[in-house]
N, C-alpha and C positions, 0 to 999 in steps of 0.2 A: 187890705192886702190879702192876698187868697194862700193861703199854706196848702203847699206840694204835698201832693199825698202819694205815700212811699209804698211798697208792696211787705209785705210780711216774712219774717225767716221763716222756713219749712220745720226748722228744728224747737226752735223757744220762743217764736211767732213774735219779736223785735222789730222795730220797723229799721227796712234796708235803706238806710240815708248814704251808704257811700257805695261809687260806682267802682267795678273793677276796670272794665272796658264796655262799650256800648256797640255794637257791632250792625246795627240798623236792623234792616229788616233780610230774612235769609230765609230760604226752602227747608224742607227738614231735609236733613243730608244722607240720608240711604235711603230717599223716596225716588230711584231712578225712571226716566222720565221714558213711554215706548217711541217709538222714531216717529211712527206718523201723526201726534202730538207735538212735533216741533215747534211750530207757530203760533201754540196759544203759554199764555202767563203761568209760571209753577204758582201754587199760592206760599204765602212767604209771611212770616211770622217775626214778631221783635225778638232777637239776641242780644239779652242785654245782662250781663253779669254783675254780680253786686256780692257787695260784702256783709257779712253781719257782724258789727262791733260789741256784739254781747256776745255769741256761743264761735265766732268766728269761721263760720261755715259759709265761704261762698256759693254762689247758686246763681242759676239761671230763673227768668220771668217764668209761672207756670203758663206759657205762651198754647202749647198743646195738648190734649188731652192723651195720656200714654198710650189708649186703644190706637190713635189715631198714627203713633210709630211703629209700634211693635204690635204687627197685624201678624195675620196668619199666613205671611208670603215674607217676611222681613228677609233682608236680603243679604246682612251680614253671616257668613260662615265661616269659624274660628278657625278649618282646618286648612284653609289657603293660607297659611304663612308657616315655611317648612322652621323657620326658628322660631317660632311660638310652639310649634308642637313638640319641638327639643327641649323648652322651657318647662312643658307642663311633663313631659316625662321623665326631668330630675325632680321635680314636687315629687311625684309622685314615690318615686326610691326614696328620698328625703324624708317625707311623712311618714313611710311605711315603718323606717329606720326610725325616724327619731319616737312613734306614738305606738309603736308593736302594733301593729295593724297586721291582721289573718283572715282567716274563713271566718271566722266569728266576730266580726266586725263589722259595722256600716258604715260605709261614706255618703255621706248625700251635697251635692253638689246643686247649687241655687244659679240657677243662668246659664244652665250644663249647654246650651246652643246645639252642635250636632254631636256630642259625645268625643267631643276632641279631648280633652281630658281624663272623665272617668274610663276610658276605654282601656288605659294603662292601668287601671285598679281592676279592671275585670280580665285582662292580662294576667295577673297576681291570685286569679281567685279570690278578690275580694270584694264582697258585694256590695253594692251599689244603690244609689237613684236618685235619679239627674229631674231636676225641675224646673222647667221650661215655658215659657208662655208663647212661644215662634211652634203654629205646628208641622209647618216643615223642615224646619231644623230639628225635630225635634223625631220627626221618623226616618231621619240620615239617623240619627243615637238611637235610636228602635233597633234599626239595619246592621249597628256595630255589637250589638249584643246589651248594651244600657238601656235600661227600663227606667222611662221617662212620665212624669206627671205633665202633662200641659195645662199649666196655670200658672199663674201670677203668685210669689210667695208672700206670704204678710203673717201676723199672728193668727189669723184665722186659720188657715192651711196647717202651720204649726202645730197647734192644738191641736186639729184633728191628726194627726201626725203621732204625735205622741202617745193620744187617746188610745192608737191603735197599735203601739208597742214597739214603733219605728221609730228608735231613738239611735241616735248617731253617733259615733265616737270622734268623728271628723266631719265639721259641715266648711264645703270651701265656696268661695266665688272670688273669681278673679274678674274686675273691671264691669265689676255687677251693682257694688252700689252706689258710682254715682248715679246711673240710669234711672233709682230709685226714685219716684215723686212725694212718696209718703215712706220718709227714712226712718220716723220714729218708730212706725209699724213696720216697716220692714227689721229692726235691730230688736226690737222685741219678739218678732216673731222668732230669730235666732235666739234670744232669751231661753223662749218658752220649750225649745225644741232641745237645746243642752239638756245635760242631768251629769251630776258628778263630775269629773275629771275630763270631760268632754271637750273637744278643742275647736273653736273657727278660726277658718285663717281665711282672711281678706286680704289680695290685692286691687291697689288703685293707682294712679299717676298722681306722684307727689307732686301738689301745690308750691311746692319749694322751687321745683324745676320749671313747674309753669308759667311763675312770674320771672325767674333767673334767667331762661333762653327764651322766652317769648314766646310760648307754645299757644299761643291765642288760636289756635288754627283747632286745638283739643275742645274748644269750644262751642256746642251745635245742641240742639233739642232737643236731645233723646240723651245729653249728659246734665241732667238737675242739677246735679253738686260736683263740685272742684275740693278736694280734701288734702287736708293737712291731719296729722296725727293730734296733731291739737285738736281739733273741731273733732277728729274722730274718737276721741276720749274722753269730750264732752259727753259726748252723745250714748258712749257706749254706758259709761257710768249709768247715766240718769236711769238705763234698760238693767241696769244688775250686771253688766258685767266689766270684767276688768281688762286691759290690757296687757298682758306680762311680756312679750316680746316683740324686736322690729326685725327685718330684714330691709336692706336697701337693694334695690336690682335694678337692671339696666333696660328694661321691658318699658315700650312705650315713653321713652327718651326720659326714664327716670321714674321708678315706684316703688310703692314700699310695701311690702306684704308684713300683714299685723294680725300675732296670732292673741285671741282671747278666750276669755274663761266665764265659767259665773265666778262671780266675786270672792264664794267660800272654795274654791278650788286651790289646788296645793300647788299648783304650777310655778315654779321661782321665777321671779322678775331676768330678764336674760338682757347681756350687753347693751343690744343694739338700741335697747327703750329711750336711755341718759344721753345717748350720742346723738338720735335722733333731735330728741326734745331741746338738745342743745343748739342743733343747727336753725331750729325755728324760731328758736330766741334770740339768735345774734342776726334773723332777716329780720325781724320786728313782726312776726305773723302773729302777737297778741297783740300788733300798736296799728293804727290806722297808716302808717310812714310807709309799714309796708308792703301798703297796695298800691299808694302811689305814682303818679309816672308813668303806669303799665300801659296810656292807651298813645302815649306819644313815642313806646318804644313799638307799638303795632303798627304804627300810622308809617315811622321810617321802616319799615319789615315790608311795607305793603310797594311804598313808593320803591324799593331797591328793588324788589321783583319786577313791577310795572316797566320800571327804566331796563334793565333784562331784556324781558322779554322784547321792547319795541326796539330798541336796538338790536335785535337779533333778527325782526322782519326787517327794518330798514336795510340789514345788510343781507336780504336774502335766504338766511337760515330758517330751517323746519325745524318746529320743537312741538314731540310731542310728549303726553305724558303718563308716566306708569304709576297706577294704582286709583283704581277708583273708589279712594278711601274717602271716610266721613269726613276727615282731617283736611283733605284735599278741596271737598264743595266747602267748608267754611272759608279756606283760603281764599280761591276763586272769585267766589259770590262778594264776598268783602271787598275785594280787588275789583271786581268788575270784569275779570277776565273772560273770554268767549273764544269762537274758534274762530277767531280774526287774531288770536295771538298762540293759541295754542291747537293745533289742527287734529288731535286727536288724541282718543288716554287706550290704555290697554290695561285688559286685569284677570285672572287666570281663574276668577272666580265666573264658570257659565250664567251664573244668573244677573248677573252686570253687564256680561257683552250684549251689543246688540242693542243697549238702550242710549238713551243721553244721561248724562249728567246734568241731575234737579241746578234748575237757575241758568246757567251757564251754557245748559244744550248742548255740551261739546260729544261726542261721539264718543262709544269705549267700545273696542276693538277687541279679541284676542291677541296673545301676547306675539303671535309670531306674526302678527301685521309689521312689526317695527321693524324685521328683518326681508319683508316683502321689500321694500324702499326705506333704509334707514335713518332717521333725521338726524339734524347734527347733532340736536342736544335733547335729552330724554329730562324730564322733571321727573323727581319721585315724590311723589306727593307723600307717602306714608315714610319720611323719614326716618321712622323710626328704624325701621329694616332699611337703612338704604345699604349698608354692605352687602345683605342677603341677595338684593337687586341689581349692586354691581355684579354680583358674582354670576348672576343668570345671564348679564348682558355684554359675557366677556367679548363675547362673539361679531357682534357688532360695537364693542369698542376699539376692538383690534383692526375695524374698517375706517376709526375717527369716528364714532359718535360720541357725544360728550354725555356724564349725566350731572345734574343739573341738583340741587337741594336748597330752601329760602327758608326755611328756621335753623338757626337763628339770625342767619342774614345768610344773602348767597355764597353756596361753595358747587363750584367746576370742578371736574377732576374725572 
């Protein structure tokens, strides 16, 4: 009898014997596709998510090599979503407030993207620098006054960093490390770049929410790891540092920003740490129970869309859809869906219009196509913002166009 052979955890290299969900084979999902490339195959890779029952850090196959996502044209831009940039500009009052942050102060920010962030710390006169591996995202944050590194962060970078007197008072990234393929290097490299009382705050999309509403759509190739405060306190430990506080927020349909220390720092453990740690105890995210089930509560997720949508051509209805989020091509591609069901997507980000969408080929449009001839029912694919979305789309709801959202099952309205 021949024994399966399992792939390795990325953090304490375990072998991954249990599945979270398996998702077949999918495109990388912000590789938008040019229009006259329509007719030939995107290339498409295994999505297959897994648990590790030792450090419990879920994770994706290393299916692609990171060069091969985040190239020097990547095409996500943090400042298309006007409530993400509300969000990053109470951080920023927040931090300032709560760690005395001035002119004599550095922030440096890991996955700074186009300076949507630290742009409010140089607002503040307080200096900065954002480091970036995207170099066009990276000379939009040039353009706002943030002085940006384009590289890759890891303990290498760090080190030299330090060596050279650039030591931080606050290093942030927000929804930077599960992108991470080599996490242990990356949290050391935050290690080595602290000194004293120095604080990171990470946010992520809590694991809690992602098996609770079924957010399997957060799932795609350019995300390595799914995190829990568990797995991320493994992990932090093993680097030197500690945890002392949580925050829960409502960003990306539930996450939790986690601020830490090195281990000898005086930071007092703060509320939200016991509350957290408490919620993951009572889902079972240290028992195998609590993975369970996740790929038959995806499979009804997928079928209630499908049944949707084709009931909405049978009965002659246009549905198109808004946002040509990452979240969106894993839904899609999973589903099988094409523009025989969905006639077109729209995204207010230029560097999206005018292409397809990887897998599925569907068209993305500019946002005021939808008001050229409005369809009855709009998807939003990026759920997450879907009130931000209603609230753009008052205009043609007031004409009867409906919008549409399928996690965690459908809701019209």
């Amino acid at each position: 009898m021949t024994k399966t052979s399992h792939p390795h955890c990325r953090h304490c290299g375990a072998s991954l014997e249990l599945t979270l969900v398996d998702l077949g084979l999918s495109p990388l999902a912000n590789s938008y596709v040019p229009p006259d490339t329509r007719d030939s195959t995107d290339p498409a890779y295994p999505l297959h998510a897994r648990v590790c029952t030792d450090c419990w850090l879920v994770q994706v196959d290393d299916a692609v090599p990171p060069e091969d996502i985040f190239s020097a044209e990547y095409a996500y831009f943090s400042s298309f979503s006007d409530s993400w940039l509300a969000h990053c500009k109470a951080y920023v009052a927040d931090m300032t407030r709560r760690f005395g942050l001035g002119p004599d102060s550095l922030v440096v920010e890991i996955a700074s993207n186009d300076g949507y962030l630290l742009q409010y710390f140089v607002e503040r006169d307080i200096p900065v620098l954002g480091i970036e591996p995207s170099g066009n995202t990276a000379k939009i944050a040039e353009e706002k006054g943030v002085p940006t590194l384009v590289e890759f962060f890891g303990e290498t970078l760090a080190q030299r960093l330090a060596s050279e007197g650039r030591r931080p008072d606050l290093i942030a990234s927000a929804n930077v490390l599960a992108h991470v393929p080599d996490i242990n290097d990356f949290v050391a490299g935050v290690a080595t770049l602290l000194s004293d009382d120095a604080v990171y705050t990470v946010e992520f999309p809590h694991l809690l929410n992602l098996i609770k509403d079924v957010q399997f759509d957060t799932i795609y190739h350019e995300h390595y790891s799914y995190l829990s405060l568990l797995a991320v306190e493994t992990i932090f430990a093993k680097a030197g540092l500690r945890v002392f506080d949580v925050e829960e927020l409502p960003t990306h349909g539930g996450s939790l920003r986690v601020f830490a220390c090195l281990k000898g720092a005086s930071h007092a453990e703060g509320p939200g740490l016991a509350k957290v740690r408490a919620d993951e105890a009572a889902a079972q995210l240290d028992q195998p129970e609590g993975y369970l089930n996740f790929t038959t509560k995806v499979e009804q997720l997928r079928d209630g869309l499908l049944a949707f949508l084709r009931t909405a051509k049978a009965e002659g209805k246009t549905v198109a859809a808004y946002g040509a989020a990452a979240k969106g091509n894993t839904l899609l591609n999973y589903a099988g869906i094409g523009p025989d069901l969905i006639a077109y997507c729209v995204d207010r980000n230029p560097a999206k219009q005018n292409t397809l969408l990887p897998g599925s080929h569907i068209p993305v449009y500019p946002v005021d196509a939808l008001r050229v001839d409005p369809p009855d029912y709009v998807l939003i694919l990026p759920w997450n913002i879907r009130k931000e979305v209603i609230g753009q789309l008052s205009d043609i709801r007031a004409q009867g166009t409906r919008c549409v959202t399928a996690v965690p099952d459908i809701k019209v309205g």
